[in-house]
N, C-alpha and C positions, 0 to 999 in steps of 0.2 A: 147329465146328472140324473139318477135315480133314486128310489125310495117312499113313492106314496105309497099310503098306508094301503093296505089290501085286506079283504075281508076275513079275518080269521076260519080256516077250512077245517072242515073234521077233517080229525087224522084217519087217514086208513090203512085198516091191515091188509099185507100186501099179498092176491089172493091166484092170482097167476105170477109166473116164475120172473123175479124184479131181473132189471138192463142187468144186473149183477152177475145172474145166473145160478148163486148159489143159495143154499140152503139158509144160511147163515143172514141173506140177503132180505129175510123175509120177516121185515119187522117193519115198525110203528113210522109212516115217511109222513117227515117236516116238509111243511110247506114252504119255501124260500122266501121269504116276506121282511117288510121294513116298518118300525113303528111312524105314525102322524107326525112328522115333522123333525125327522133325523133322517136323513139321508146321505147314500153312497155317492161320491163321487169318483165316477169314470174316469179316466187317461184325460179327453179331454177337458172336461173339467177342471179336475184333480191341476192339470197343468197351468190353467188359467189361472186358477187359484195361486200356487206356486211363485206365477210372474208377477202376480199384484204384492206377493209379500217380497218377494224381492226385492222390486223398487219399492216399498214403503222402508226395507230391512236398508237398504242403502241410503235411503232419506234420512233417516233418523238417527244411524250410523253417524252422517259427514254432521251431524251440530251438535256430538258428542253424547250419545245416547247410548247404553249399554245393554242387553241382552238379560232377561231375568226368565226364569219359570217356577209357577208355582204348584201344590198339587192340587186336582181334580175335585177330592175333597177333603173339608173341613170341617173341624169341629163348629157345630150346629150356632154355638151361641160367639163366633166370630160373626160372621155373618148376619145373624140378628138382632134388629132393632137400628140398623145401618142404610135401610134402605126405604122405609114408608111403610106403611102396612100397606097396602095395598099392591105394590110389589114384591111382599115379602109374600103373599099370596102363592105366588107365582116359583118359590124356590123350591129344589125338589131335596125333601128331607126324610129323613128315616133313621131305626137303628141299625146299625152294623152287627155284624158275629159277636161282637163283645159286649153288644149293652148301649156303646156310645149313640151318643145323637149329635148324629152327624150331619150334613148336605151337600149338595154338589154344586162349585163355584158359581154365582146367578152375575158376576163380571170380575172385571180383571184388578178396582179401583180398591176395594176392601180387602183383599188377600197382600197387595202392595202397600197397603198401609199397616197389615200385619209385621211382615216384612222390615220395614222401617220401624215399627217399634221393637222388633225381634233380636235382631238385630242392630245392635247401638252403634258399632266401629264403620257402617258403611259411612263413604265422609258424604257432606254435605255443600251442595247442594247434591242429589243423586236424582241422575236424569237416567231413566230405562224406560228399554221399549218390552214390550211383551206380545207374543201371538200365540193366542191359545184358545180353546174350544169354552164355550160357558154354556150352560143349559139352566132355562126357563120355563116352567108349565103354560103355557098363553095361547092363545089363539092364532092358527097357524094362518098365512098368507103370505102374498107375492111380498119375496124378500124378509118375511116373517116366522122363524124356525125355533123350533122347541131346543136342537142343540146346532150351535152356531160359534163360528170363530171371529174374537176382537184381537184387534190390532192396535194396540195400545204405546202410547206414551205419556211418563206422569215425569213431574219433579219435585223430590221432596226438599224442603227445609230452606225453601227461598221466597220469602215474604212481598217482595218488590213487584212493582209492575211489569216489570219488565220480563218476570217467569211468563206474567202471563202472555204478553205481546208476544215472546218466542213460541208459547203452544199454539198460537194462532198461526202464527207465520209455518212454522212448520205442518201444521195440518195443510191450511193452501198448498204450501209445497209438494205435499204426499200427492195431494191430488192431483197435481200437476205431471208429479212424475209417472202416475199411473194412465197420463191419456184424455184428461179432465180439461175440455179447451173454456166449459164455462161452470166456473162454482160460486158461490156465495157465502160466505161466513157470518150467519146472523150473531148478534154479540150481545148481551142483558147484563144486572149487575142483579144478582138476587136482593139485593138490600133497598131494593127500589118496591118492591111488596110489604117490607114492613115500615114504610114511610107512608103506606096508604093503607096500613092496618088491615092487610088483609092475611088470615086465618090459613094454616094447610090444606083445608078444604077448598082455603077460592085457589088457592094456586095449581094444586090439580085440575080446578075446573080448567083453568087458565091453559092452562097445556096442555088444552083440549081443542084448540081455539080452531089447528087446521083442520080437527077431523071433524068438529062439528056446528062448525061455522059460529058466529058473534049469538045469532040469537039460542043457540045450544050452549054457549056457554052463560048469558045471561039468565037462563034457567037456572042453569046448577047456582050459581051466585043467591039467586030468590031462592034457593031451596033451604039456604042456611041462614034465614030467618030475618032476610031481606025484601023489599017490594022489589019489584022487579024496574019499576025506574032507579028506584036506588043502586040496584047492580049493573044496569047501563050506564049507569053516570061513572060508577066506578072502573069499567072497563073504559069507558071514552078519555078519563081522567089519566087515566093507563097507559092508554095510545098514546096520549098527548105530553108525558114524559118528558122533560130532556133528561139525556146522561148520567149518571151521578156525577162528582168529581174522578173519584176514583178510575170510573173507566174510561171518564174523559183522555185520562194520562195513559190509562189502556191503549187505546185507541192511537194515540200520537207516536204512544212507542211502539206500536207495530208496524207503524207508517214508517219509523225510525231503522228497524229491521229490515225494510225492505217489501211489507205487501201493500200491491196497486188500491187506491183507494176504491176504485172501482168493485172490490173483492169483498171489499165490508160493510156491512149493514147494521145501523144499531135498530135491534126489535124491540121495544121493551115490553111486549109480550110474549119475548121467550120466557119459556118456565123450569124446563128440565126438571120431571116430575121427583128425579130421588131426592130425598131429602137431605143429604149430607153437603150438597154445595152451600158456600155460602158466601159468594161475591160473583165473580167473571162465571157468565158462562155462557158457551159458545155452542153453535148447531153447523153443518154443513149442506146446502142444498142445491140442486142444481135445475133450471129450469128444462133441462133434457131428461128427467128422474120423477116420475107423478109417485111412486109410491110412498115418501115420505124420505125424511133425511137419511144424509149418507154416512154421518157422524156426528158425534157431541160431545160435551165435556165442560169442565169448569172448574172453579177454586174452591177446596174443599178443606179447609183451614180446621177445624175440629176432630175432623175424622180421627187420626192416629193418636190424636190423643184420649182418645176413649178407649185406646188399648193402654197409653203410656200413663195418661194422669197430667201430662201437659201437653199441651196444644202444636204442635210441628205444622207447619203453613206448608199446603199441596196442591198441585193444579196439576190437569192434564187432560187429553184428549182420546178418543175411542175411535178407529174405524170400524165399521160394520162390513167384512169381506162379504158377505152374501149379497147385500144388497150393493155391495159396490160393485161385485162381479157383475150381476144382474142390471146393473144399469151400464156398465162398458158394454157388456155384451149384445144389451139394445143399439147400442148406438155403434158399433160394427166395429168398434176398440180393441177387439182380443184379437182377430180371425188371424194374425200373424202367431197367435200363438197354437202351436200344434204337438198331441203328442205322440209322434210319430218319428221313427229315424231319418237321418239324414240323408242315407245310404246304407245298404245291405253289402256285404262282402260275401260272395260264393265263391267256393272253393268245388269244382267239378270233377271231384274223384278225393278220397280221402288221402290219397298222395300228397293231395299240395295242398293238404289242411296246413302245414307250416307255413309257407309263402302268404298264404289268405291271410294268415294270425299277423304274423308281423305288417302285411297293409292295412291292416285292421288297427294293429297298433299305430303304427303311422299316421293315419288319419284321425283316432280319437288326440292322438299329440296335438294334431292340430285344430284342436278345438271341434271338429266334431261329434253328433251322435252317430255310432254306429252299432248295427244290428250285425253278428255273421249268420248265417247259414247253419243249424243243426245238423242238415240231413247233406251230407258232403255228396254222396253216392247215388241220391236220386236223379233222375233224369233234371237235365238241366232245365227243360221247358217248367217243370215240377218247382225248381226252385226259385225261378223268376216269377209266378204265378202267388208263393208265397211272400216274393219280396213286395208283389204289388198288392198284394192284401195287405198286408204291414203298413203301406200309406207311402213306403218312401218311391221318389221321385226317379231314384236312379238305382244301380246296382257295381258296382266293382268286380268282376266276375277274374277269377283266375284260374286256369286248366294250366295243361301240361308247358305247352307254348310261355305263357308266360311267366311259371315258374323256372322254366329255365333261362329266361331272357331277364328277368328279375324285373317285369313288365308289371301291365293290370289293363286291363279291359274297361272302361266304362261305359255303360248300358244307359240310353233313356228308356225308363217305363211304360214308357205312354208313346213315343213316336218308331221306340226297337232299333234306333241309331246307334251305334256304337262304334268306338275307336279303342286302337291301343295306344300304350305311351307311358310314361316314367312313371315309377306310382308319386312322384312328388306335381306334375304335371297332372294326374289323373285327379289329386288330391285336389288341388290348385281349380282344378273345373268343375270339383263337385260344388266348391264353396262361392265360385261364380255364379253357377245356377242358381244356390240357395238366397242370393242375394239379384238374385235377375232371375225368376221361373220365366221358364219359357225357351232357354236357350239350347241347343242341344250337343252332348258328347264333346268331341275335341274341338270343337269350329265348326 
């Protein structure tokens, strides 16, 4: 991955003759550069990225989850008054060519509750997953990005406990499938704050708790016109908590569904700072992952109806890709994932660019990646030197010989072993190696 920000360069006029050569070439050069906290990602990457939503796209898939997208941006006053001020801080807004006041999605929870009022006829219960990019103005850090992609799943219009024990279970699951050998699901009922009368203001202190420890939060508590023993007592009284009823039955039905009891933790100083949950809400963490959670989410029972005018019961969960890739890729989770071909196919003279094509076809049939050869006619050494830049392990090389034999050659990169033989045999050993490196050509 690439993209920190770099320090904005005079432009300059370009005063001897540009790589270009021409005339025409002699103007104003941009500096190639990425804003503070949006960044490109690379092949690899990019790849990595790709596999985690896969398996999350397949997880969410098998317990009947559907696929939604929404746009980038919205009108201004969708989005506001949905999320705290102090998050709403953080949303990036402006006018458009038109006049509108507009902004750009700040997550994927508010646009889906749009969505569900928008739309009357979808049926109900309506379970969707979403992946798509959201952009925050905030402070940038490890695992922390101004534009970032969530991974989402909500269900609208299902009131019972048991929505929620299924967002739980399926989250565990997601992480499971992605590589995750140890996670936690901390679990809170928001309605356990307004039983100890405490204000939006203590509950963001509250959701403060990991980053700045109990007596940082006891401060902010004493700031909002408490002694400061009085807001340790209230945080101690906090801790000390049991369950409500409701997520007692949470809890049991997710044990019901199928997650290890080992897997849940009830905190009841989770907070989940936006303000639109208002029962269950869930966090993901793992003790392999110091930068902070790897998802969250909760029951958000009002929200859609501040677009509708009456109340539609919602719950659901959020991955954070960035910081989940970030924490696989610590922990040496991805290194199978590569992107790179499988095998390059050369063709050694543009004669027997047909013969190449169709083992090329044959081999992507069977499920491989393959690369061919652009440059048919360059020296062979030329072309195996680009296939090892390329990353791939092997090459399929076909010349005169074995276009007439209706043969293929495979090539190791790395040992220069090579055998001929059937291309369904050739094939058949490319996909041995890919699943055992190390072995080489026919035997």
């Amino acid at each position: 991955m690439v993209g920190k920000e770099t320090t904005p360069p005079v432009l300059q006029q370009g005063s001897a003759e540009p790589a270009g050569g021409s005339e025409t070439d002699r103007e104003i050069r941009i500096e190639p550069r990425t804003l503070k906290g949006f960044n490109d990602y690379l092949p690899e990457a990019a790849a990595r990225r790709e596999w985690i939503m896969a398996q999350l796209r397949r997880t969410f898939a098998s317990w009947g989850y559907v696929p939604l997208e929404t746009p980038a941006l919205e009108y201004a006053d969708v989005l506001l008054g949905r999320y705290g001020a102090e998050a709403e801080k953080l949303i990036y807004r402006f006018n458009d060519m038109g006049g509108r006041d507009v902004a750009l999605r700040y997550d994927q929870t508010v646009p889906f509750a749009r969505v569900i009022a928008q739309y009357r006829d979808l049926p109900r219960p309506f379970r969707r997953y979403q992946f798509q990019r959201v952009w925050r103005g905030e402070n940038t850090g490890r695992g922390r990005e101004r534009e970032f992609t969530q991974c989402d799943v909500d269900t609208a219009g299902a009131p019972g406990v048991v929505a929620d024990a299924e967002t739980i279970c399926v989250a565990a699951e997601g992480f499971r499938a992605i590589g995750f050998n140890r996670v936690k699901v901390l679990v809170n009922d928001r309605t356990l704050f307004d039983g100890l009368g405490l204000t939006k203001g203590d509950v963001i202190a509250i959701d403060k708790l990991a980053k700045i420890g109990e007596d940082g939060v006891v401060r902010e508590l004493a700031s909002h016109g408490r002694t400061e023993a009085s807001a340790r007592d209230i945080l101690h009284r906090l801790q000390a908590s049991p369950p409500p009823a409701r997520l007692h039955d949470v809890l049991s039905a997710a044990r019901d569904l199928g997650i290890a009891d080992d897997d849940l933790v009830y905190d009841p100083t989770l907070a989940r700072g936006l303000e639109y949950y208002t029962s269950t809400i869930l966090e993901v963490v793992s003790p392999d992952y110091t930068a902070g959670s790897l998802g969250g989410g909760g029951r958000y029972d009002r929200l859609i109806g501040r677009f509708t005018g009456r109340d539609i019961p919602a719950v659901g969960f959020s991955f954070g890709l960035e910081r989940v890739t970030d924490a696989l890729a610590s922990l040496a989770r991805l290194d199978h994932v590569r992107a790179v071909p499988d095998v390059v196919v050369i063709a050694f003279g543009s004669a027997n660019l047909g013969w190449a094509g169709k083992v090329a076809s044959d081999a992507r049939a069977a499920g491989l990646m393959v690369s061919v050869s652009t440059e048919p006619d360059r020296p062979m050494g030329k072309q195996l030197e680009t296939a090892s830049r390329l990353g791939a392990g092997h090459a399929i090389v076909v010349g005169e010989d074995e276009a007439s034999s209706k043969t293929a050659t495979l090539r190791n990169l790395s040992t220069r072993a090579q055998s001929t033989a059937s291309v369904p045999e050739v094939i058949a050993s490319v996909k041995r190696n890919i699943l055992q490196p190390g072995t080489t050509g026919q035997g």
